[in-house]
C-alpha positions as a Markdown table, in Angstrom:
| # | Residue | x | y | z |
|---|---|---|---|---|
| 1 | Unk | 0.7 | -24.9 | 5.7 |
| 2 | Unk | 4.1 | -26.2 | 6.1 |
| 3 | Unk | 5.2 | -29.5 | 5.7 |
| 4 | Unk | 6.9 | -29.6 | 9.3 |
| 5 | Unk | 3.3 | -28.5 | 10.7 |
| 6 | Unk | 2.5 | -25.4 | 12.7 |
| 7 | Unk | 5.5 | -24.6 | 15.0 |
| 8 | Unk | 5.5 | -22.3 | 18.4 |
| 9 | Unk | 9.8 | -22.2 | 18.0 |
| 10 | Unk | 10.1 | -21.5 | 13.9 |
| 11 | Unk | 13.4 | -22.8 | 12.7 |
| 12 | Unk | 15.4 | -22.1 | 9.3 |
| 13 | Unk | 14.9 | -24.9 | 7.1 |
| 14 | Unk | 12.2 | -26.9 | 9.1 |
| 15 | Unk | 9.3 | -26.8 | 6.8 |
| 16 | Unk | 7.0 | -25.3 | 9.8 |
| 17 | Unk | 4.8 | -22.3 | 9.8 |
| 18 | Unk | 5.0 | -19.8 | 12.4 |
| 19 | Unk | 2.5 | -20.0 | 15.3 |
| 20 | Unk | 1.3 | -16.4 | 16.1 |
| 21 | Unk | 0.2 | -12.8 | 14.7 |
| 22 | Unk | 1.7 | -11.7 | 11.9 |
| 23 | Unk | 1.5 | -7.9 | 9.7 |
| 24 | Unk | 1.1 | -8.1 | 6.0 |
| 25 | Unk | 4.2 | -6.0 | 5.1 |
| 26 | Unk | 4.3 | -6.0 | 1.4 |
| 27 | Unk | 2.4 | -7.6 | -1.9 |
| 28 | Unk | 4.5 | -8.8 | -4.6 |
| 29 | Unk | 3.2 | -9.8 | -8.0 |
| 30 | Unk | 4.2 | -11.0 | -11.4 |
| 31 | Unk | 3.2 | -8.3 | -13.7 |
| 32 | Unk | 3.6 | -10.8 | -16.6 |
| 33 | Unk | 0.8 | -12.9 | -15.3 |
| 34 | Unk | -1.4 | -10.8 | -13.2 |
| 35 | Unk | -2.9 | -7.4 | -13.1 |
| 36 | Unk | -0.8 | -5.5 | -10.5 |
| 37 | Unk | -3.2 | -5.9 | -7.2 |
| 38 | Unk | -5.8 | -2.8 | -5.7 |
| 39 | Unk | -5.0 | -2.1 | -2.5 |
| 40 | Unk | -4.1 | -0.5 | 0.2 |
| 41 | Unk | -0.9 | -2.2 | 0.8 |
| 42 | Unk | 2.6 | -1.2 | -0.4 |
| 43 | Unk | 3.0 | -3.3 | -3.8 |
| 44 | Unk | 6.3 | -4.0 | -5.7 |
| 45 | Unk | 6.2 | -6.0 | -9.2 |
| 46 | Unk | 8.6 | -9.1 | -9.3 |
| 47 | Unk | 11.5 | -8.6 | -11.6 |
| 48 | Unk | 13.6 | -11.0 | -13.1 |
| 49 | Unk | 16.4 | -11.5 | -10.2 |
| 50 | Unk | 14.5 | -11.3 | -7.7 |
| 51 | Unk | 15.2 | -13.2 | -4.7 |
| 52 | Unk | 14.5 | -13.7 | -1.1 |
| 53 | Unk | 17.6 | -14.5 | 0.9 |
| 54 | Unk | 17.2 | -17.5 | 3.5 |
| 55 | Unk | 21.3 | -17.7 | 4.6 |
| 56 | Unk | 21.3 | -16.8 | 8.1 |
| 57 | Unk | 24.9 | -15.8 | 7.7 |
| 58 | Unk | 24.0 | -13.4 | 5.3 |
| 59 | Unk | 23.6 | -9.5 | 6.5 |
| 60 | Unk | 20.6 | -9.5 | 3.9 |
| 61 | Unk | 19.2 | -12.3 | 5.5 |
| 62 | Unk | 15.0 | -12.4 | 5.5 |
| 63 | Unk | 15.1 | -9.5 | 2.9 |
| 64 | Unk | 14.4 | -9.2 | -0.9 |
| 65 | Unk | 17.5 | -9.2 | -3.1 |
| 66 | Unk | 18.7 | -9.1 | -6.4 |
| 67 | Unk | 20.5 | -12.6 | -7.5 |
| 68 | Unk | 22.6 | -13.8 | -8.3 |
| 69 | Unk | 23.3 | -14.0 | -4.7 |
| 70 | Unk | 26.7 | -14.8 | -3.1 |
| 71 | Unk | 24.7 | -16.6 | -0.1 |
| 72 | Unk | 21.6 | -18.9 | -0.2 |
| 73 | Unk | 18.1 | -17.3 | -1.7 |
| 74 | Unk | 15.0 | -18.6 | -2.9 |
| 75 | Unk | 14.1 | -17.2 | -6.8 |
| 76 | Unk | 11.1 | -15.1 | -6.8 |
| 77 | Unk | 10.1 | -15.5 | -10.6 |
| 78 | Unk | 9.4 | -19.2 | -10.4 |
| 79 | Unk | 8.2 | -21.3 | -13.5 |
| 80 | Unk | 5.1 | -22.8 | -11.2 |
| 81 | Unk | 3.1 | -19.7 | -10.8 |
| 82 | Unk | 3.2 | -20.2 | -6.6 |
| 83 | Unk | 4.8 | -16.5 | -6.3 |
| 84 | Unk | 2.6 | -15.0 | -9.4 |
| 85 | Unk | 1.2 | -13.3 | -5.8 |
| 86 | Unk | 2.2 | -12.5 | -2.7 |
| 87 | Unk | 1.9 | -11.6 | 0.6 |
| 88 | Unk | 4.4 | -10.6 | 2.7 |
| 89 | Unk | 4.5 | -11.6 | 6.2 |
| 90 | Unk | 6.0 | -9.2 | 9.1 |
| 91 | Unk | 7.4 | -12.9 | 10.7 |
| 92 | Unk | 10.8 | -12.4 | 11.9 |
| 93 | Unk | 11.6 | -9.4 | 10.2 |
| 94 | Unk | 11.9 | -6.5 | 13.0 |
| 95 | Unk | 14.1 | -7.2 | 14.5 |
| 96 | Unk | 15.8 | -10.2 | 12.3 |
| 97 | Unk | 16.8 | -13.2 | 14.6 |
| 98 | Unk | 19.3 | -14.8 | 12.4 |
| 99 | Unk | 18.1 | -18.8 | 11.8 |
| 100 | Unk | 14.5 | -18.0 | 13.6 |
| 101 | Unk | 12.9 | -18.4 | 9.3 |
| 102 | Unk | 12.4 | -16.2 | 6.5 |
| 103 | Unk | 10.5 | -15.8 | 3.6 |
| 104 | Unk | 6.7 | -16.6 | 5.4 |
| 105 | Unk | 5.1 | -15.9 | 3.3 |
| 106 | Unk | 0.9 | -15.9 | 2.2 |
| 107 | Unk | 0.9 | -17.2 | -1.7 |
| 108 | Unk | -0.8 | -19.5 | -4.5 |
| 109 | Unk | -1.1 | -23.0 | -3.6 |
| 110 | Unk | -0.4 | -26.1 | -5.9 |
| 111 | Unk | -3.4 | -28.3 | -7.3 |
| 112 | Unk | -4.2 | -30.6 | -4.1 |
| 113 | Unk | -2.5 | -27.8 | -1.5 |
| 114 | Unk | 0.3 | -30.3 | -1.2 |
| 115 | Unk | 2.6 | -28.6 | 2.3 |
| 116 | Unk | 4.7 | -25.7 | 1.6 |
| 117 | Unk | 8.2 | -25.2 | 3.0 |
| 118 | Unk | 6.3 | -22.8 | 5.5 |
| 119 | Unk | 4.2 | -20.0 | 4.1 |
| 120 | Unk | 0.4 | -20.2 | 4.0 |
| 121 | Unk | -1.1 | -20.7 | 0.5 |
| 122 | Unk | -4.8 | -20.4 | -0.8 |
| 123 | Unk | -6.4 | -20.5 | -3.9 |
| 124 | Unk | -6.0 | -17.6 | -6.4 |
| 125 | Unk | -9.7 | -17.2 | -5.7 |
| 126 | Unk | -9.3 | -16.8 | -1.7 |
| 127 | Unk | -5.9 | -15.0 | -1.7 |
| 128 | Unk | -7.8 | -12.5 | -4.2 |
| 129 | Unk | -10.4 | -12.2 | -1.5 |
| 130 | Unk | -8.1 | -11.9 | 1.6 |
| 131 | Unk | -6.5 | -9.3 | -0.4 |
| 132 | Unk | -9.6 | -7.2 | -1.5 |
| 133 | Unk | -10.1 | -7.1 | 2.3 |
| 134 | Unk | -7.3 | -6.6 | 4.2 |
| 135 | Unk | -5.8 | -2.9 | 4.6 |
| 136 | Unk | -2.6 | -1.7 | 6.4 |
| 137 | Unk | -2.9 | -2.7 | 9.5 |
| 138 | Unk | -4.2 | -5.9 | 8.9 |
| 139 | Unk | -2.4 | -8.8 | 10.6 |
| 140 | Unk | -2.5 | -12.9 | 9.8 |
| 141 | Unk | -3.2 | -15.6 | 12.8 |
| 142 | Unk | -1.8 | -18.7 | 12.4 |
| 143 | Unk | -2.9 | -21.5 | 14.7 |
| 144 | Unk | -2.8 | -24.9 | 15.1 |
């Protein structure tokens, strides 16, 4: 989980994760590293450029983008393997409240499962599992 703890009011920047019921919109992967992923669910390879966009002044704001970026967005093809896969997470996305968090997201976690900056991350082994399992439809809870 996040390093600011579970929060009920999710704030841009805070390190929380989101309290409540989430969709899983979208699975990203690195098709340099991994197979691209069986199911159900919309999937999109990661391409160099990539971003996610976590400027709330930005119109693309909690949406993939290409970078460079003339705002503020995270890299998608990172050097640690964390975002080699990915869930997406329908968390303030519809409709966008603009400083209410983006990119929560369910991905790889680092040796020890040191806090994240706010997404949810397992194992390769157990995000392979949630994954094999989960079909459109399928929603995440997140509790304290």
């Amino acid at each position: 989980m996040g390093r600011g703890s579970v929060k009920p009011l999710k704030r841009e920047g805070d390190g929380g994760t989101p309290l409540g019921r989430f969709p899983v919109r979208l699975v990203l992967y690195r098709p340099d590293k991994i197979p691209r992923p069986r199911t159900s669910l919309p999937v999109r390879a990661i391409r160099a450029g990539d971003g996610w966009c976590d400027d709330p002044r930005d119109r693309n704001y909690n949406r993939l983008v290409r970078l460079p970026s003339k705002r503020s967005a995270e890299g998608l093809m990172r050097d640690d393997g964390l975002y080699d896969l990915v869930l997406v997470l329908g968390y303030n996305d519809r409709p966008r409240i603009r400083g209410k968090g983006s990119a929560i997201f369910m991905h790889l976690a680092r040796d020890g499962y040191t806090p994240t900056e706010g997404c949810v991350a397992l194992s390769r082994r157990d995000l392979l599992a949630v994954l094999a399992e989960i079909e459109s439809g399928t929603t995440v809870l997140i509790t304290r």
